[in-house]
C-alpha positions as CSV (number, residue, x, y, z in Angstrom):
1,X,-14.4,-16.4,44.0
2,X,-11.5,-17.6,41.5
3,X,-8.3,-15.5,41.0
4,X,-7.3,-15.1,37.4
5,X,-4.1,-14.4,35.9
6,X,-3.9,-12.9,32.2
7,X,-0.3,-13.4,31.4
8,X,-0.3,-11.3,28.1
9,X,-2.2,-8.0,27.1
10,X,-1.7,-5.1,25.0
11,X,-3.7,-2.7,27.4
12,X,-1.9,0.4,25.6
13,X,-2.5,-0.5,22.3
14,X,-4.9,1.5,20.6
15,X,-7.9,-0.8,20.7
16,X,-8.5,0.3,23.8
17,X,-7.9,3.9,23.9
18,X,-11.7,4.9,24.4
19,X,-12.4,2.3,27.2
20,X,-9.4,0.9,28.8
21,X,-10.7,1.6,32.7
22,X,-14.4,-0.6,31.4
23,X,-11.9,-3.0,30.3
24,X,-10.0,-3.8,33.3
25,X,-13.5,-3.4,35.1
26,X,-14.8,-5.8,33.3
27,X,-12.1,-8.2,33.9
28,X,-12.1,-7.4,37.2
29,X,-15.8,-8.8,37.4
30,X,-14.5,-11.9,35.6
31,X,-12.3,-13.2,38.4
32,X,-9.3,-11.7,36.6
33,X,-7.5,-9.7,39.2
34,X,-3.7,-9.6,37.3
35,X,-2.2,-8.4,34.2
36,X,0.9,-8.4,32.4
37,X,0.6,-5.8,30.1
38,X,3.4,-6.2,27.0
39,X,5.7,-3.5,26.4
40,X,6.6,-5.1,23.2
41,X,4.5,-4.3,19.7
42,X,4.9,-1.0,17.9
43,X,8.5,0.0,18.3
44,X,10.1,1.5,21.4
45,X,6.8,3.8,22.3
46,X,5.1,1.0,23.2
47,X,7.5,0.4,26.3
48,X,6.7,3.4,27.7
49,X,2.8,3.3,27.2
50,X,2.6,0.1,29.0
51,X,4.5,1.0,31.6
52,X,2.2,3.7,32.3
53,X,-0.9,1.8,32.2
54,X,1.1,-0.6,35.2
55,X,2.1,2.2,37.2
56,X,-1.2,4.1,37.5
57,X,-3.2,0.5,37.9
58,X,-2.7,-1.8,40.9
59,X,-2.2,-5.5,40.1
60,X,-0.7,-4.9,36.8
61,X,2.8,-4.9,35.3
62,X,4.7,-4.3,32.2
63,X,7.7,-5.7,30.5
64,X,9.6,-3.5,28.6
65,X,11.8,-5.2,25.0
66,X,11.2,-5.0,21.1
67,X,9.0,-7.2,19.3
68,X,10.4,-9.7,16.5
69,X,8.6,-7.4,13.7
70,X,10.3,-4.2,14.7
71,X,14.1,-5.8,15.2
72,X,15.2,-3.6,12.4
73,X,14.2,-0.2,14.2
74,X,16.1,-0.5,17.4
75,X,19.5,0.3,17.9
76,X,22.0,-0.7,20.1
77,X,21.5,2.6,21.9
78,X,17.6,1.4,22.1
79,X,19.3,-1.4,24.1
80,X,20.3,0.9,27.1
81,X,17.0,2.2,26.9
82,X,15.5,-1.5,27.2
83,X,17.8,-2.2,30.3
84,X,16.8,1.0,32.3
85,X,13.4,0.3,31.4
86,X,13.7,-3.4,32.7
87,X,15.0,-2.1,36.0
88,X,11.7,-0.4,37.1
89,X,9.8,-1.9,40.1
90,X,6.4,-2.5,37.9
91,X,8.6,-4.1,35.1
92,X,8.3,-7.8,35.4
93,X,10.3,-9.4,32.4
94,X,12.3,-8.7,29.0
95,X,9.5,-9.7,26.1
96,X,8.1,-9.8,23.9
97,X,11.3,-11.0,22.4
98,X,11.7,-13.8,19.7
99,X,11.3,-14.9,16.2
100,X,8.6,-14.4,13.4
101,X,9.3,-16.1,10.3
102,X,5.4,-15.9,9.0
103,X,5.0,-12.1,8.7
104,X,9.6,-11.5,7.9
105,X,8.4,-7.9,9.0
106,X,12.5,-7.5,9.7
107,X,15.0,-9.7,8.4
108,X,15.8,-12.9,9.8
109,X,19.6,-12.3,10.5
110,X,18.2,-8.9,12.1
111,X,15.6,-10.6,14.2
112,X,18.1,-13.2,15.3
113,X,20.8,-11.2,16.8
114,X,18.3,-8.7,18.4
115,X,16.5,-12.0,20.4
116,X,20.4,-13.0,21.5
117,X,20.8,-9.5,22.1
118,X,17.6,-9.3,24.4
119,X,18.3,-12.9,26.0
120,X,22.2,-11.5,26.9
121,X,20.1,-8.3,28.6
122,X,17.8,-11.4,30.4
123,X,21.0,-13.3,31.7
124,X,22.8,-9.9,32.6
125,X,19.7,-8.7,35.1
126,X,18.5,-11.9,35.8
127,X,14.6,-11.8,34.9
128,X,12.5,-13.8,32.9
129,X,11.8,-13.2,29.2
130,X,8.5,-13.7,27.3
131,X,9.5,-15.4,23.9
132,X,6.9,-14.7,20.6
133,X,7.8,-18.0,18.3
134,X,6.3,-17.6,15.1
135,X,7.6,-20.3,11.8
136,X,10.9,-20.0,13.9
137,X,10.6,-23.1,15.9
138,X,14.3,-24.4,14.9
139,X,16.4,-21.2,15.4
140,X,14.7,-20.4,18.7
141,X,15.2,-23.4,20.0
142,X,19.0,-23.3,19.1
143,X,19.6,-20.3,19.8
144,X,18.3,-20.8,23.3
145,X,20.5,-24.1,23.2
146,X,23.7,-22.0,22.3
147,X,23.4,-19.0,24.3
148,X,21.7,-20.2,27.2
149,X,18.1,-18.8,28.6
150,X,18.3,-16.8,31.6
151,X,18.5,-18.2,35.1
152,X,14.9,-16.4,35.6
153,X,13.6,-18.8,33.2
154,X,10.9,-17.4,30.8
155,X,7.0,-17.7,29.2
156,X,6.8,-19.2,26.4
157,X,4.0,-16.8,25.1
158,X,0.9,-18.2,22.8
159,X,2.1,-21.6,22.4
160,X,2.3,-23.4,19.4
161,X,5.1,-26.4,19.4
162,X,4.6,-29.9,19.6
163,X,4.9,-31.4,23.0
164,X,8.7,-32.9,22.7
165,X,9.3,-29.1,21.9
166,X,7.7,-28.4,25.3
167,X,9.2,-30.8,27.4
168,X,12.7,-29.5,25.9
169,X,11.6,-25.8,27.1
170,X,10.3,-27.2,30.5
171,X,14.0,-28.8,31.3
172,X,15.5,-25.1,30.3
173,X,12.8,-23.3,33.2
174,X,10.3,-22.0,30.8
175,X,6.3,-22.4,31.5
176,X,3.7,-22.3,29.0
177,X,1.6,-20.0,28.2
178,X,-1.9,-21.1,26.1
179,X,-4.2,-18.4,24.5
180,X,-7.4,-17.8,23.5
181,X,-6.8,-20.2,20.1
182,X,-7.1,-23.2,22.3
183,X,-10.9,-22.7,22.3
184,X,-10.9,-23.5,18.5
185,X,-12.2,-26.3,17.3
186,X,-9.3,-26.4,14.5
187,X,-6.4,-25.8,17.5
188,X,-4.1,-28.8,16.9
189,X,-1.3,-29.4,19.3
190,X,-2.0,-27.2,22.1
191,X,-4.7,-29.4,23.8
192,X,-2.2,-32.6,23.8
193,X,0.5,-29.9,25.2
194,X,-2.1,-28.6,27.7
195,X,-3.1,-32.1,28.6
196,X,0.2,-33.3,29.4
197,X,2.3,-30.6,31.0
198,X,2.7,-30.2,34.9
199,X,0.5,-28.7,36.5
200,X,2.9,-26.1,37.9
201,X,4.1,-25.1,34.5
202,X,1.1,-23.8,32.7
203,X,-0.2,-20.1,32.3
204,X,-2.9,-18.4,30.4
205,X,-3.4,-15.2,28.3
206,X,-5.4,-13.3,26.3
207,X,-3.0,-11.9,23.7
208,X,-5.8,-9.1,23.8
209,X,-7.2,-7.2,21.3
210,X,-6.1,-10.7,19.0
211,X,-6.7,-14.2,19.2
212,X,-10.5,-13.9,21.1
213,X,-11.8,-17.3,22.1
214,X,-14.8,-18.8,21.1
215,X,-17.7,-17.7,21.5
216,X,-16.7,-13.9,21.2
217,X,-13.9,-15.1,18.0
218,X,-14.2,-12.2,15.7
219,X,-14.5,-9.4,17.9
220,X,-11.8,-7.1,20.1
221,X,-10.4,-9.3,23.0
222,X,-9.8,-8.4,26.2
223,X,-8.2,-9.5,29.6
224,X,-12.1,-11.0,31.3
225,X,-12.1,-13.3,28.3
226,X,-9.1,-15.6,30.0
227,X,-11.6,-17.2,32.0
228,X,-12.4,-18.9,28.9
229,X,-9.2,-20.6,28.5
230,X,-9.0,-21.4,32.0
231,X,-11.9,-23.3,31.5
232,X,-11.0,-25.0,28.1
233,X,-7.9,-26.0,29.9
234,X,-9.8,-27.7,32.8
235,X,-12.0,-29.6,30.2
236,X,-9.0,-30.9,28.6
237,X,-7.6,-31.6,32.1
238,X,-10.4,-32.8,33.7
239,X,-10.1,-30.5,36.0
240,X,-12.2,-27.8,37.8
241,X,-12.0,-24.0,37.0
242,X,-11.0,-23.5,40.4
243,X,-8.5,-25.4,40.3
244,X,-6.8,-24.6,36.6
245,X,-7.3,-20.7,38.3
246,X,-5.6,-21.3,41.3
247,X,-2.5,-23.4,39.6
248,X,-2.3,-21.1,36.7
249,X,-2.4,-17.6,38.8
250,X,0.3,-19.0,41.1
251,X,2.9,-20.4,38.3
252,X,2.1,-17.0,37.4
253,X,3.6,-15.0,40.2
254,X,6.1,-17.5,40.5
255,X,7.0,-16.9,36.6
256,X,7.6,-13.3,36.7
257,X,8.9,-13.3,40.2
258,X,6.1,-11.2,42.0
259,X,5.2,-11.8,45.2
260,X,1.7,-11.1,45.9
261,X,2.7,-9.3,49.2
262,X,3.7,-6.7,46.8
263,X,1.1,-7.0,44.5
């Protein structure tokens, strides 16, 4: 049976308030034995409710930081918060942190110094970050170029860059991360990036409830719907699902900094 790895859920948003335990059934069922569930999408709450869905659930985890839309809600007292929270054993990573210049929910300057705030809080406890790039792909990449990502590396989460852009991100430790979009037939880049990365740099997510693959686009997503993107990965590699499963779930532990001994 193949071993799944769904990098990047929202099991505590609200989508699945009325059947979250089908939900990770159902993935379970699918092959997909571990989450990262994002504490990062509707202000400061949303760090707690994840991390409650990863300490009740075996095989799932959390990351605990403030989404690029809510940079002007946090304070630098929210900051403390966000490095306790990043301290607890089922808290795997700093994310989602980054830049969205599509929706400009908060203001750009605002968004920027709260992503170098979040990357210092990366470098100081030495974990990995999961970076949302939206529109931003200049200043992120600068900024990251100027302040320095973390030793721990970091996932570049629902990848969208060229494949110079990747190369540049692989040389500074960060792996790729390829959602559901990928299934599209209008997805652009990302099969080129797929294509040509390492194979020991590539991860997969659902970025559930949003961006469901084909055929299910339309509908809520969930985690069991990864195994479609492994295997539009391994068609673009010419690979087999087993194979895209077993590379992808390892870079995975190795990303975050799990060990499956304590999984």
């Amino acid at each position: 049976m193949i071993s799944l790895f769904d990098t990047h859920a929202h099991l505590d948003f609200p989508a699945f308030d009325k059947d979250r335990d089908q939900v990770i059934a159902r993935a379970r069922e699918a092959g997909v034995e571990y989450i990262v569930t994002i504490g990062s999408g509707d202000g400061l709450e949303c760090m707690q409710r994840a991390l409650e869905v990863a300490e009740s659930r075996e095989n799932i985890w959390a990351t605990a930081g403030v989404h690029p839309h809510d940079a002007k809600k946090i304070t630098d007292e929210d900051l403390s918060l966000i490095r306790d929270m990043a301290k607890r054993e089922k808290v795997v990573a700093i994310g989602e942190i980054g830049l969205d210049y599509f929706k400009n929910y908060s203001p750009r300057e605002v968004q920027i110094k709260r992503f170098r705030d979040q990357l210092g809080l990366a470098r100081e406890l030495d974990v990995p970050v999961v970076i949302h790039d939206r529109d931003a792909h200049g200043d992120l990449m600068r900024i990251l170029r100027e302040d320095g990502a973390p030793r721990a590396g970091g996932i570049m989460h629902c990848y969208a860059g060229s494949p110079e852009m990747a190369r540049q991100l692989l040389a500074m430790g960060f792996y790729i991360s390829f959602p559901g979009t990928i299934t599209y037939k209008n997805a652009r880049q990302a099969p080129e990036v797929a294509a040509s990365l390492p194979a020991d740099r590539i991860l997969i997510e659902t970025d559930c409830p949003f961006l469901t693959p084909m055929p299910h686009r339309g509908k809520r997503n969930e985690p069991a719907y990864v195994r479609l993107v492994a295997e539009t990965i391994a068609g673009i590699r010419n690979q087999s699902l087993e194979q895209v499963a077993e590379a992808t779930t390892a870079n995975a532990f190795r990303a975050f900094g799990i060990s499956r001994a304590g999984s």
